[in-house]
Chimera marker file (.cmm) of the C-alpha trace (Angstrom):
<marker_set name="trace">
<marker id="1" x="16.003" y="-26.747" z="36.908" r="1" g="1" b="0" radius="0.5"/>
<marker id="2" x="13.377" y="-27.390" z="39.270" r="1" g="1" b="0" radius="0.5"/>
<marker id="3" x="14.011" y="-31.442" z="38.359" r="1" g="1" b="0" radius="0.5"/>
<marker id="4" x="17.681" y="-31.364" z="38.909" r="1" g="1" b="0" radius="0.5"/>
<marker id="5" x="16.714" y="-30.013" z="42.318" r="1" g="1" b="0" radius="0.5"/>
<marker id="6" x="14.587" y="-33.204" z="43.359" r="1" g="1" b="0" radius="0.5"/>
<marker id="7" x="17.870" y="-35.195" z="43.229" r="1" g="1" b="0" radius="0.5"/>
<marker id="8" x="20.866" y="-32.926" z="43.986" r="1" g="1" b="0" radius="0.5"/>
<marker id="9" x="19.263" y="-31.706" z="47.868" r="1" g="1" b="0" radius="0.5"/>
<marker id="10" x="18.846" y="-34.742" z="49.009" r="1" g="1" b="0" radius="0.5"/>
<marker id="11" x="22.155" y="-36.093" z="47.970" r="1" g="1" b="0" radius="0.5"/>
<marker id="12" x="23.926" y="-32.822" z="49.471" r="1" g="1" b="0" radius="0.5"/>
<marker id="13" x="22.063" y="-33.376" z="52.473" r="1" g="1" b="0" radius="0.5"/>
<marker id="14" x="22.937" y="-36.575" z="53.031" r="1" g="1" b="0" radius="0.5"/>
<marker id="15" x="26.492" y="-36.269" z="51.829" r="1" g="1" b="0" radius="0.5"/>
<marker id="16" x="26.333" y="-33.110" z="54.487" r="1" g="1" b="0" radius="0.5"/>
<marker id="17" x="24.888" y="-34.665" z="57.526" r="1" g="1" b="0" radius="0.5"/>
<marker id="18" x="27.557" y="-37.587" z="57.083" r="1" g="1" b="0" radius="0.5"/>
<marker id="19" x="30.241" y="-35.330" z="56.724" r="1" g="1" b="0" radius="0.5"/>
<marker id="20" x="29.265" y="-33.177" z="59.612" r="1" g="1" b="0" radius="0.5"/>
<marker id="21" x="29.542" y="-36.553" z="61.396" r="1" g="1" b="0" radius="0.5"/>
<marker id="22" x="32.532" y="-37.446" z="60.299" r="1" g="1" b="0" radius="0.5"/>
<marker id="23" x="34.362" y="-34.512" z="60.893" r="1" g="1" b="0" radius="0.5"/>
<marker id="24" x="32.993" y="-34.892" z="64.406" r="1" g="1" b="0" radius="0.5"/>
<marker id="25" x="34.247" y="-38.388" z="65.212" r="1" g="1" b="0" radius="0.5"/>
<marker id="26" x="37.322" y="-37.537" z="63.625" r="1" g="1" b="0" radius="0.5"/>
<marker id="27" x="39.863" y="-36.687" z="66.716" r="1" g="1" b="0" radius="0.5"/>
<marker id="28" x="38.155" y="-40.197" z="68.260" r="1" g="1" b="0" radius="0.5"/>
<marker id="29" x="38.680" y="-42.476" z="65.256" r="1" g="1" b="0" radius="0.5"/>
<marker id="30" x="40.861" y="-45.900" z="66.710" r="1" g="1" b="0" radius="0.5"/>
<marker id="31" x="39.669" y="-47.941" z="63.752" r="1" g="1" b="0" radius="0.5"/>
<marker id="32" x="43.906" y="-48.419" z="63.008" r="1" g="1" b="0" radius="0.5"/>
<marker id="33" x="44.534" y="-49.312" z="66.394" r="1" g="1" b="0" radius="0.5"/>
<marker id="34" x="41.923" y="-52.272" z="67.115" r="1" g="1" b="0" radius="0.5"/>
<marker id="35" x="42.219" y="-55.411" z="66.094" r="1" g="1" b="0" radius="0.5"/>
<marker id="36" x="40.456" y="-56.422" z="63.207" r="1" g="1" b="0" radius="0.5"/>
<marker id="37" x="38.728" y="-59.078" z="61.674" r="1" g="1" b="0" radius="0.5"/>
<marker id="38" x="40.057" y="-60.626" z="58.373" r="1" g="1" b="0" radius="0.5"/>
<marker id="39" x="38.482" y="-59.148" z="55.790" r="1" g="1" b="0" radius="0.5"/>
<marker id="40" x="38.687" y="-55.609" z="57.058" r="1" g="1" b="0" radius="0.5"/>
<marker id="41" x="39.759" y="-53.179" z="54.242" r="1" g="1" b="0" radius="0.5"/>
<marker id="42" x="42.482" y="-49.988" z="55.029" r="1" g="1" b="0" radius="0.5"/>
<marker id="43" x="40.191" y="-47.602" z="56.754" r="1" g="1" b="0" radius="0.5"/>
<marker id="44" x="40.945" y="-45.222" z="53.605" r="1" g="1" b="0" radius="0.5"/>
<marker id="45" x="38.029" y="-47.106" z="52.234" r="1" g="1" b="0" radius="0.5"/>
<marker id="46" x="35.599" y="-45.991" z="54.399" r="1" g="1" b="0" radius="0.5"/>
<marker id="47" x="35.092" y="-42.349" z="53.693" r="1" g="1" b="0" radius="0.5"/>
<marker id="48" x="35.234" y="-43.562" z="49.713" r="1" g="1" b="0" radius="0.5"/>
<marker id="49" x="32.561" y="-46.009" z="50.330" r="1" g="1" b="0" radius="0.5"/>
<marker id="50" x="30.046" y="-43.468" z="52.500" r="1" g="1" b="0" radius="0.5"/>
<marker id="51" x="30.645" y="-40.531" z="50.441" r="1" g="1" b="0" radius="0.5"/>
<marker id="52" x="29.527" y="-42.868" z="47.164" r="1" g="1" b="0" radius="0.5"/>
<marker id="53" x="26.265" y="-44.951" z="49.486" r="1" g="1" b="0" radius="0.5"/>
<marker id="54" x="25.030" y="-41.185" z="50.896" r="1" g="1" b="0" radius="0.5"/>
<marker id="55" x="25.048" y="-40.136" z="47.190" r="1" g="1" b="0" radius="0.5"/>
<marker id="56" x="23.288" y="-43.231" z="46.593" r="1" g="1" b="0" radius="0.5"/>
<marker id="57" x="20.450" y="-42.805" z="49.170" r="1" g="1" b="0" radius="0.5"/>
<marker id="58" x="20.016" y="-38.975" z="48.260" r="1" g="1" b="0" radius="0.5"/>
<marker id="59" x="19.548" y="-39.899" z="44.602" r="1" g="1" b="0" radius="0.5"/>
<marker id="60" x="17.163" y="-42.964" z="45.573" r="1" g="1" b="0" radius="0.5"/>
<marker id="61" x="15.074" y="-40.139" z="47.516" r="1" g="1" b="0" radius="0.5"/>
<marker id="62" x="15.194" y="-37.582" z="45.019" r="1" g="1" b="0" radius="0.5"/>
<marker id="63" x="13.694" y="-40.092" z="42.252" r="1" g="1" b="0" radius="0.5"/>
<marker id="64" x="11.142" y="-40.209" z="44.616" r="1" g="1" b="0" radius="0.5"/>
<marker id="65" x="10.574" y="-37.032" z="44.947" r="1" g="1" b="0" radius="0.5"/>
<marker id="66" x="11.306" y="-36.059" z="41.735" r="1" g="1" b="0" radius="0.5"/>
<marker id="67" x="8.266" y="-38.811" z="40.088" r="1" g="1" b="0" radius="0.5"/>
<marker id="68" x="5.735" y="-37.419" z="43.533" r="1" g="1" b="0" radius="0.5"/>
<marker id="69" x="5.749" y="-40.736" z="44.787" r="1" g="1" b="0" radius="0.5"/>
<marker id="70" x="7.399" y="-39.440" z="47.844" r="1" g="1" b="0" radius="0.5"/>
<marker id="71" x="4.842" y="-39.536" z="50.720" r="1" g="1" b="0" radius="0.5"/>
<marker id="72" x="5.102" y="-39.117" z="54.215" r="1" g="1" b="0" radius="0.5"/>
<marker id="73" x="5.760" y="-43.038" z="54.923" r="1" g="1" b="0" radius="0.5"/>
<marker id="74" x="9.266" y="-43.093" z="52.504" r="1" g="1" b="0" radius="0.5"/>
<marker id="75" x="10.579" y="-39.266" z="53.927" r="1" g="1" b="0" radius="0.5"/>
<marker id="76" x="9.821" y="-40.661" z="57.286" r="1" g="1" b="0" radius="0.5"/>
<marker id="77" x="11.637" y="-43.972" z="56.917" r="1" g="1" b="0" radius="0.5"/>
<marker id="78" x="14.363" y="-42.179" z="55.178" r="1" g="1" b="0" radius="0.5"/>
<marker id="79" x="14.586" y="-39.630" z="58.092" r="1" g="1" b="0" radius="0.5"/>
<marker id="80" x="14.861" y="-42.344" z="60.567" r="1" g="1" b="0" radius="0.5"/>
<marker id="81" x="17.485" y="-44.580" z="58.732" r="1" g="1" b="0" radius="0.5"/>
<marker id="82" x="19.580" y="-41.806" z="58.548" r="1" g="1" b="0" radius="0.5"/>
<marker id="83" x="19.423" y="-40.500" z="61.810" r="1" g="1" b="0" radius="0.5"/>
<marker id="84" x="20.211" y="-44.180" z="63.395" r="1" g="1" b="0" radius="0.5"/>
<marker id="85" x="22.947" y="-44.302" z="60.583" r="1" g="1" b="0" radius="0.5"/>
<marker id="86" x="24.907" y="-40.959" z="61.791" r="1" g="1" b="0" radius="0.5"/>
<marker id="87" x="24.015" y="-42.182" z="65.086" r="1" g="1" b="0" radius="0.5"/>
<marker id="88" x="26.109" y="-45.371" z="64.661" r="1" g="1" b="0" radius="0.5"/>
<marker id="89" x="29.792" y="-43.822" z="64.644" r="1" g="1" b="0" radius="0.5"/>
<marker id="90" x="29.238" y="-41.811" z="67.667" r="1" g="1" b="0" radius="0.5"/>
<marker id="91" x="28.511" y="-45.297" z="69.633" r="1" g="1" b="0" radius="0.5"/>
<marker id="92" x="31.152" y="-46.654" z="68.254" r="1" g="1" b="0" radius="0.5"/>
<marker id="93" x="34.004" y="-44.439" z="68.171" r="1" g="1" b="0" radius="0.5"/>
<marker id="94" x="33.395" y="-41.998" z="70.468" r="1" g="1" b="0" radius="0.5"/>
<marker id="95" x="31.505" y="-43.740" z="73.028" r="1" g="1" b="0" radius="0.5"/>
<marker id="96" x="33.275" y="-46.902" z="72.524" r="1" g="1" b="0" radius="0.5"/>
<marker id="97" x="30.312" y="-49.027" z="72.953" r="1" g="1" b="0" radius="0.5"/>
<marker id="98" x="30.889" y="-51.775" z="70.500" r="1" g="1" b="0" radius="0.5"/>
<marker id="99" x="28.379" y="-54.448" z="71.437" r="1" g="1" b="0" radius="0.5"/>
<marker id="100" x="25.952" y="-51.733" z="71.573" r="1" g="1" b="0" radius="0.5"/>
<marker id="101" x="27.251" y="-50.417" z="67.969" r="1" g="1" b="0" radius="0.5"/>
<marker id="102" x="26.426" y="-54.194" z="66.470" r="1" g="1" b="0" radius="0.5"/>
<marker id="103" x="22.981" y="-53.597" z="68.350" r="1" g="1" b="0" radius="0.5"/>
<marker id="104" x="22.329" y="-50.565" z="67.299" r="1" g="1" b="0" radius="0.5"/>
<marker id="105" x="23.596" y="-51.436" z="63.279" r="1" g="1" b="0" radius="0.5"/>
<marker id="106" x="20.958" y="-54.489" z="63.603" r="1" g="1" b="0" radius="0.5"/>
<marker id="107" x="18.234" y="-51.610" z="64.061" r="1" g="1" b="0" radius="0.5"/>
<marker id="108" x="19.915" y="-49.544" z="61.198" r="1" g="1" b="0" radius="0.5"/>
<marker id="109" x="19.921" y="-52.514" z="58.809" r="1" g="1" b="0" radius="0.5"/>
<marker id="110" x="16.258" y="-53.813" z="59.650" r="1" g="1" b="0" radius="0.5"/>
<marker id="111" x="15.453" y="-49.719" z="58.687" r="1" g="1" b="0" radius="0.5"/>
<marker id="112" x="16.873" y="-49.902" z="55.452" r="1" g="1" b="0" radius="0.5"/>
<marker id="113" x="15.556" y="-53.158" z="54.356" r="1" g="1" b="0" radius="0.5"/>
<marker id="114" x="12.343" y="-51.365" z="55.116" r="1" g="1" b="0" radius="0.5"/>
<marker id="115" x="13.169" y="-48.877" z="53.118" r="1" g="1" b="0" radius="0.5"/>
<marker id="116" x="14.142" y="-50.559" z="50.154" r="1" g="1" b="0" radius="0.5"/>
<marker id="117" x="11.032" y="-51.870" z="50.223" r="1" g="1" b="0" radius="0.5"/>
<marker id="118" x="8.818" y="-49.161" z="50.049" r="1" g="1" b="0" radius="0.5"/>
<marker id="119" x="11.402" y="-47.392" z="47.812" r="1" g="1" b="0" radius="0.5"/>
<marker id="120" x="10.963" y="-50.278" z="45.365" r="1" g="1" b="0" radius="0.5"/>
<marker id="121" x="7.214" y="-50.669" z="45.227" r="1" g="1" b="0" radius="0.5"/>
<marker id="122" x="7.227" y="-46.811" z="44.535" r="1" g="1" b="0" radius="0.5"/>
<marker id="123" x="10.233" y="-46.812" z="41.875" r="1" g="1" b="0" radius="0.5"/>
<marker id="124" x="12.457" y="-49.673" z="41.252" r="1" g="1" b="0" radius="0.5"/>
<marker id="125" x="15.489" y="-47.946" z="40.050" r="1" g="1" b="0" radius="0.5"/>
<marker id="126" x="15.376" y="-45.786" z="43.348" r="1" g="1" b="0" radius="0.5"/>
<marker id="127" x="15.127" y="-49.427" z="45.528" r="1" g="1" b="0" radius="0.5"/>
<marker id="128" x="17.758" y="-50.711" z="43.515" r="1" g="1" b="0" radius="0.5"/>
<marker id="129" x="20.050" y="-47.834" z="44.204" r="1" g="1" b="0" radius="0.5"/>
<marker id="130" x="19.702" y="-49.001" z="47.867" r="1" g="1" b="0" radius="0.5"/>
<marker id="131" x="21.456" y="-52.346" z="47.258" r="1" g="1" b="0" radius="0.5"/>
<marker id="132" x="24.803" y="-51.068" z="47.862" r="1" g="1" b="0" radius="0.5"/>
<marker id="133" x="23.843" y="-49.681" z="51.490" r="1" g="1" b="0" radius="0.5"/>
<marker id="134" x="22.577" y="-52.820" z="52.610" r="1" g="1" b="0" radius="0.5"/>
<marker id="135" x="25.143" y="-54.954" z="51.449" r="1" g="1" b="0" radius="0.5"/>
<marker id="136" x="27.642" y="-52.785" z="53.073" r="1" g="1" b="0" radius="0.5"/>
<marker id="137" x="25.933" y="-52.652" z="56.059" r="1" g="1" b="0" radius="0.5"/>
<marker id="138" x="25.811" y="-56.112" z="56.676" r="1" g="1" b="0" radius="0.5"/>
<marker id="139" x="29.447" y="-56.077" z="55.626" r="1" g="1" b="0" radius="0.5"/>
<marker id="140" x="29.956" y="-53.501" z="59.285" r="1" g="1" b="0" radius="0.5"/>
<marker id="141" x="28.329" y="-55.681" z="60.849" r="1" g="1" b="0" radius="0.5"/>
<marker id="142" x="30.650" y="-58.419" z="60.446" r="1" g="1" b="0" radius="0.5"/>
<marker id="143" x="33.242" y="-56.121" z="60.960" r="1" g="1" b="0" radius="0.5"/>
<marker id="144" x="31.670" y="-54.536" z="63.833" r="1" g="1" b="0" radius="0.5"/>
<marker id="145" x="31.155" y="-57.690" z="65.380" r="1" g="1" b="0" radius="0.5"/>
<marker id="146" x="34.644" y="-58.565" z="64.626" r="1" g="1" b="0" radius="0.5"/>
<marker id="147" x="36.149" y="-55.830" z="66.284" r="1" g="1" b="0" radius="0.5"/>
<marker id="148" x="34.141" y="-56.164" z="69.582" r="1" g="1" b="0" radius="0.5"/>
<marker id="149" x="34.471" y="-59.699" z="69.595" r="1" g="1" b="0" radius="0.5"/>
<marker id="150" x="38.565" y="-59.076" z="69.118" r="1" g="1" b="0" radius="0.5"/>
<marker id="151" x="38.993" y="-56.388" z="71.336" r="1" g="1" b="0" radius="0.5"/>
<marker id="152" x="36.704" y="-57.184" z="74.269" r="1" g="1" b="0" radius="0.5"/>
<link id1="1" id2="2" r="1" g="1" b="0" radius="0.2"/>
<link id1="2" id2="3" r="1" g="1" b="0" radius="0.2"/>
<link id1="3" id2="4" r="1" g="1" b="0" radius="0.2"/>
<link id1="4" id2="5" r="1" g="1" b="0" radius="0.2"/>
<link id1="5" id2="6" r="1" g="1" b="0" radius="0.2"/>
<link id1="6" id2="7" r="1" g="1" b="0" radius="0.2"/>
<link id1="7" id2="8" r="1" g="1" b="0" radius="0.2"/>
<link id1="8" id2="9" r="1" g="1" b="0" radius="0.2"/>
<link id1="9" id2="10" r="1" g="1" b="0" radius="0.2"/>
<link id1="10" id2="11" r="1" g="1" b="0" radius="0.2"/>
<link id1="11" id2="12" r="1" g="1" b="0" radius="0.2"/>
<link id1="12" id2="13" r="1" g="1" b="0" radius="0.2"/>
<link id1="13" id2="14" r="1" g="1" b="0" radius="0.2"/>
<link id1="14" id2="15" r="1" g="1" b="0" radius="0.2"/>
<link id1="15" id2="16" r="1" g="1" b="0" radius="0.2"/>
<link id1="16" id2="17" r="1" g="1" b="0" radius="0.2"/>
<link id1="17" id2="18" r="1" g="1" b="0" radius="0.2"/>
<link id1="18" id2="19" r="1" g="1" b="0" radius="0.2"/>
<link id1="19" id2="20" r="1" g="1" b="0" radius="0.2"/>
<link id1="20" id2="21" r="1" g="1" b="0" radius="0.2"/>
<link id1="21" id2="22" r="1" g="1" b="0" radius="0.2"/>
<link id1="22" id2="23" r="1" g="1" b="0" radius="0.2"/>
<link id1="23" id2="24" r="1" g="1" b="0" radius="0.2"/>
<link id1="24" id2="25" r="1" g="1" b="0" radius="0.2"/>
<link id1="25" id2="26" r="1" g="1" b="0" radius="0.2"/>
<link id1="26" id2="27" r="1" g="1" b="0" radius="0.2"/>
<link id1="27" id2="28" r="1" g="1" b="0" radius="0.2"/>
<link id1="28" id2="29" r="1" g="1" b="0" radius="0.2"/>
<link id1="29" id2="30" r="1" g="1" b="0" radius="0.2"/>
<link id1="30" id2="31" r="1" g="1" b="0" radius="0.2"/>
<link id1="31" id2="32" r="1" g="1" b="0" radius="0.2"/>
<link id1="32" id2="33" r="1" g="1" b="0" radius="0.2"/>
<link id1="33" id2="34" r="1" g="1" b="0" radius="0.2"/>
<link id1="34" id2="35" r="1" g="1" b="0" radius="0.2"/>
<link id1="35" id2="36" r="1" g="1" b="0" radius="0.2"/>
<link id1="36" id2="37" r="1" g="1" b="0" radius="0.2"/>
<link id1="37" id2="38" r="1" g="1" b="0" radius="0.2"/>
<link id1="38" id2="39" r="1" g="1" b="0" radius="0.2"/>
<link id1="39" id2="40" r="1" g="1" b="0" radius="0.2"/>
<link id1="40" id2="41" r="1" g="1" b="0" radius="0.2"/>
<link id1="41" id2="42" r="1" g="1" b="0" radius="0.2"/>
<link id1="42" id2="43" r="1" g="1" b="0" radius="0.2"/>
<link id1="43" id2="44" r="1" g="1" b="0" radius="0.2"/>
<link id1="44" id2="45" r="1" g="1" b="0" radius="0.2"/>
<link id1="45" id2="46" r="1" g="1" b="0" radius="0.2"/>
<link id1="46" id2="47" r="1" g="1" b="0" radius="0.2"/>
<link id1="47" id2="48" r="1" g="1" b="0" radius="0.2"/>
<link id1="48" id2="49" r="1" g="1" b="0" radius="0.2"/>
<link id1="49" id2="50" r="1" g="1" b="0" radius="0.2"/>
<link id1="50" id2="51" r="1" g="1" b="0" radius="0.2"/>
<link id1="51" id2="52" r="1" g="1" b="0" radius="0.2"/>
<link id1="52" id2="53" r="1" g="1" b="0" radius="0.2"/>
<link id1="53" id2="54" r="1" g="1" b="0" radius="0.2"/>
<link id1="54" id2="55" r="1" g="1" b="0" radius="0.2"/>
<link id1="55" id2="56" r="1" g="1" b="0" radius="0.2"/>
<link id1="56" id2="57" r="1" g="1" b="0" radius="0.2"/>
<link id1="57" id2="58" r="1" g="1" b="0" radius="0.2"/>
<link id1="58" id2="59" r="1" g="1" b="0" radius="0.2"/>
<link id1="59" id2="60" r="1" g="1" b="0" radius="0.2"/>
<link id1="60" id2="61" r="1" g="1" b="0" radius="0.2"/>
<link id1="61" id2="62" r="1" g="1" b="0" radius="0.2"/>
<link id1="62" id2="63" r="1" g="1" b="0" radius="0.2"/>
<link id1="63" id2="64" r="1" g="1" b="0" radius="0.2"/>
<link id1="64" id2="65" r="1" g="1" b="0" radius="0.2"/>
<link id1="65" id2="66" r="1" g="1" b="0" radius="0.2"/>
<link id1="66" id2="67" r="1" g="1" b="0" radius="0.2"/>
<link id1="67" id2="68" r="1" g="1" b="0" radius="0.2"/>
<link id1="68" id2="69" r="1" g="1" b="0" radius="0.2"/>
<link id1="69" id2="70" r="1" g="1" b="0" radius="0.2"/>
<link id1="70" id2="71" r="1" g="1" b="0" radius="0.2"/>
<link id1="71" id2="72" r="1" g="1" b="0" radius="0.2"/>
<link id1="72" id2="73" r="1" g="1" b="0" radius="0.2"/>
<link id1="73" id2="74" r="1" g="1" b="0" radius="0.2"/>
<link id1="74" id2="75" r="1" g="1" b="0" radius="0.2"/>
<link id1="75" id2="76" r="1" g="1" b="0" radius="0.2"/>
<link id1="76" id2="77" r="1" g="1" b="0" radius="0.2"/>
<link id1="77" id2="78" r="1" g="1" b="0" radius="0.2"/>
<link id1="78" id2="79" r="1" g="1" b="0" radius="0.2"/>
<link id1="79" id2="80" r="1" g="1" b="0" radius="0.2"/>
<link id1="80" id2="81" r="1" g="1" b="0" radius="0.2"/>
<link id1="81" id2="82" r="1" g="1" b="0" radius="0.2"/>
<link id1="82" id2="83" r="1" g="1" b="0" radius="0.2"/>
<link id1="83" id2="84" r="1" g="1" b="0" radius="0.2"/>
<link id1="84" id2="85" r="1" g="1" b="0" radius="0.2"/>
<link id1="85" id2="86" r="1" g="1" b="0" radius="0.2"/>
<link id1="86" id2="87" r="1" g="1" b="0" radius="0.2"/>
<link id1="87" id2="88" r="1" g="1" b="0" radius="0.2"/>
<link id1="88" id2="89" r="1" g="1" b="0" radius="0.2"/>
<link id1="89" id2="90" r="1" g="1" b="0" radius="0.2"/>
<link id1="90" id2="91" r="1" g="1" b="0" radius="0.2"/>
<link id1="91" id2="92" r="1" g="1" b="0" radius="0.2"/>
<link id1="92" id2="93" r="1" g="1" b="0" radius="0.2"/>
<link id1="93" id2="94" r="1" g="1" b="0" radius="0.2"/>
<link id1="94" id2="95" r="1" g="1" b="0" radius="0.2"/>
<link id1="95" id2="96" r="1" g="1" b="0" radius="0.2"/>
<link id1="96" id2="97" r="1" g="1" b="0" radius="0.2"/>
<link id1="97" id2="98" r="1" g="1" b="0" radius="0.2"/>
<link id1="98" id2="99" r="1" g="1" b="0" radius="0.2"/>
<link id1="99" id2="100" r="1" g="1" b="0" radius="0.2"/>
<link id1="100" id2="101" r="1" g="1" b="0" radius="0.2"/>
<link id1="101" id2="102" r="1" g="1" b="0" radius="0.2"/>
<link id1="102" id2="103" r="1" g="1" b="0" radius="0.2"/>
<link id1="103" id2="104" r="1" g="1" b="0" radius="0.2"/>
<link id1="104" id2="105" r="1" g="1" b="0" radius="0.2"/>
<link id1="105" id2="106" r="1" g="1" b="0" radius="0.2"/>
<link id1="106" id2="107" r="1" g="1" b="0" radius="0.2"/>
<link id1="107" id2="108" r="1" g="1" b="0" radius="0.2"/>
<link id1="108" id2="109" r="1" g="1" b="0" radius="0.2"/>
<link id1="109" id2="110" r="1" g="1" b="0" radius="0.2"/>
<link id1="110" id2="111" r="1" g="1" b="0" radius="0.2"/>
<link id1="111" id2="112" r="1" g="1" b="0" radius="0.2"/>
<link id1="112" id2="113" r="1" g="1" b="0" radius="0.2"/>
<link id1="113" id2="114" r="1" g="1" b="0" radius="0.2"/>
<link id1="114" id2="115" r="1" g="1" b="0" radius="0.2"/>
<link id1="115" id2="116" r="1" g="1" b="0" radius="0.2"/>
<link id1="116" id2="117" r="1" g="1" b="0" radius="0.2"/>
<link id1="117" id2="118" r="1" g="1" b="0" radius="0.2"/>
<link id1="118" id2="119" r="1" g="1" b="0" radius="0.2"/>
<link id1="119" id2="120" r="1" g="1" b="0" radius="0.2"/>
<link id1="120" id2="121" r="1" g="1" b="0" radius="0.2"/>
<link id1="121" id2="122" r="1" g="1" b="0" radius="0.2"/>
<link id1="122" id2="123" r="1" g="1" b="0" radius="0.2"/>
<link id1="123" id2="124" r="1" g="1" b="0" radius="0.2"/>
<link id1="124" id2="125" r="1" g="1" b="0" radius="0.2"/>
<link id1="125" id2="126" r="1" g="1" b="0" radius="0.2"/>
<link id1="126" id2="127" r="1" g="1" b="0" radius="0.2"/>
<link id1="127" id2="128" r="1" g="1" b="0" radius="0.2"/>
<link id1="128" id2="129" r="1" g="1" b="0" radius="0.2"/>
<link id1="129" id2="130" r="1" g="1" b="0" radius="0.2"/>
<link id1="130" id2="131" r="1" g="1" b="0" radius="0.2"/>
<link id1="131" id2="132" r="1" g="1" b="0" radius="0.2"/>
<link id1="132" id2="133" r="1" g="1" b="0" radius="0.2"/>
<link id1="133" id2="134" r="1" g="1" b="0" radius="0.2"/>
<link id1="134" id2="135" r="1" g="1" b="0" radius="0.2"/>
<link id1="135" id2="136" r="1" g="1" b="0" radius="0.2"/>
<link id1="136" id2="137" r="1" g="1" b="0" radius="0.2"/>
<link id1="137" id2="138" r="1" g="1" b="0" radius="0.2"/>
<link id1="138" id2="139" r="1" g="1" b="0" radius="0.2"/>
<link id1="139" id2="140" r="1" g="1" b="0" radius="0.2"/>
<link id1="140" id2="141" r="1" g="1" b="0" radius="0.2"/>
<link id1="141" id2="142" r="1" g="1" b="0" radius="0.2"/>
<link id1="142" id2="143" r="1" g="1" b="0" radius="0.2"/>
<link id1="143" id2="144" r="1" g="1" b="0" radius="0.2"/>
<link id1="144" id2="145" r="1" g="1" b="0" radius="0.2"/>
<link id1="145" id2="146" r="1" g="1" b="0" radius="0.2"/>
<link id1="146" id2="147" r="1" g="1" b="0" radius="0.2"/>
<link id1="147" id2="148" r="1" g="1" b="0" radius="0.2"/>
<link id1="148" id2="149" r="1" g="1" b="0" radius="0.2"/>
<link id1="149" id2="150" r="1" g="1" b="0" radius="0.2"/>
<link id1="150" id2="151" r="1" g="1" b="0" radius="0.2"/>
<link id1="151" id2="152" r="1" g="1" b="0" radius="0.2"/>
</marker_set>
């Protein structure tokens, strides 16, 4: 029990903290009414894709934890990643501060390259799981770009 543990809090968490988010940004959300890049997908992709790369990132943590090769270097990395990730929406949706969105996602990605690294050397399954999140983040940041580039 104590194993199953290791994965499933950190993949509630995150799924949490991201919902929490979400739900606040909700009443602000204008993704519909910008003009978009090509390539942008129907925003009912979006909470498909988050709910399935939080899931990912709590399950590449709880490997981690799960094998104790979580130290305080990957939980702090994590920690920070995350925070700068549910940071990102506010920016953008609420505040409406787009070029500072595709600033701020620059951070966010250079994080998470970071932490696939370290994830990796620990476990390579659990920096492998991480794929997914960086590819999609560099795929917001095109679109994020896009969008502040189209809507001035």
């Amino acid at each position: 029990m104590q194993k199953i543990k290791h994965y499933v809090k950190p993949m509630l968490f995150t799924l949490l903290a991201g919902g929490i988010v979400g739900f606040l940004i909700a009443p602000y959300m204008d993704f519909n009414e910008l003009q978009k890049p090509f390539l942008a997908p129907p925003s009912i992709l979006f909470p498909i894709a988050w709910t399935i790369l939080y899931l990912l990132m709590g399950l590449a943590y709880g490997i981690l934890k799960d094998e104790e090769q979580l130290q305080t270097p990957e939980r702090n990395i994590y920690i920070v990643q995350l925070v700068v990730n549910l940071l990102w929406p506010i920016f953008f949706f609420i505040a409406k501060w787009r070029l500072f969105s595709f600033i701020w996602l620059l951070l966010l990605i250079f994080l998470v390259m970071v932490m696939i690294k370290r994830f990796y050397h620990k476990n390579k399954v659990s920096g492998l799981l991480l794929i997914p999140y960086i590819l999609w983040l560099f795929f917001a940041a095109y679109l994020n770009f896009g969008i502040y580039y189209l809507n001035g």
